[in-house]
Phi, psi and omega in degrees: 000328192285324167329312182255349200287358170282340176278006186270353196309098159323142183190172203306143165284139191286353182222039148270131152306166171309311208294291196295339159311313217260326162279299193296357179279305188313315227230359167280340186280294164357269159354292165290326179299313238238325174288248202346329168299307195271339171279323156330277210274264176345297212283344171267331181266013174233009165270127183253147218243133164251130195234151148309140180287312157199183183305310201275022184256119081093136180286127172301133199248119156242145182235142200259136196248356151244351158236024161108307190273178210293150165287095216268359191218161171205187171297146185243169188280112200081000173247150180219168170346303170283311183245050148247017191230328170045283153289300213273011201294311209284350190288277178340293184297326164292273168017294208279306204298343198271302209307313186264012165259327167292303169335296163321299215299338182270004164277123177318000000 
């Protein structure tokens, strides 16, 4: 985190009040601490790879926990990540870790 956090400085907004300069001074760096947490430990350390045991064996009954429904597909026998994803897994996978560190960050 300490690598980028200089490019992080606060300083007056060119279409900020003092008032709002002054909060954004208070909170920014906190903030970028409170993402880079969450996209680290959450948006990269909570996907979980759901796998089949081998092909003839029965699809793993899992629910999807924001729209309910049942998990209709999985990882198959040898494939992971990079190659159901291929050039782009590691791109995807930043992607996936931001989304879900900005998200975190709107929870009260």
């Amino acid at each position: 985190m300490n690598n980028s956090l200089g490019s992080y400085a606060p300083s007056q907004m060119e279409f900020a009040t003092e008032a709002q300069s002054a909060t954004l001074a208070k909170y920014t760096i906190r903030c970028y601490e409170v993402h880079v947490a969450c996209h680290e430990l959450l948006g990269h350390g909570v996907g979980k790879l759901i796998y089949r045991e081998d092909e003839n064996s029965a699809m793993p009954s899992f629910v999807d926990p924001i729209s309910g429904d049942t998990v209709e597909s999985c990882y198959g026998t040898g494939e992971v990540w990079n190659t159901k994803f291929g050039s782009i897994s590691t791109s995807y996978e930043e992607c996936r870790a931001d989304t879900c560190g900005y998200y975190l960050c709107t929870l009260p």
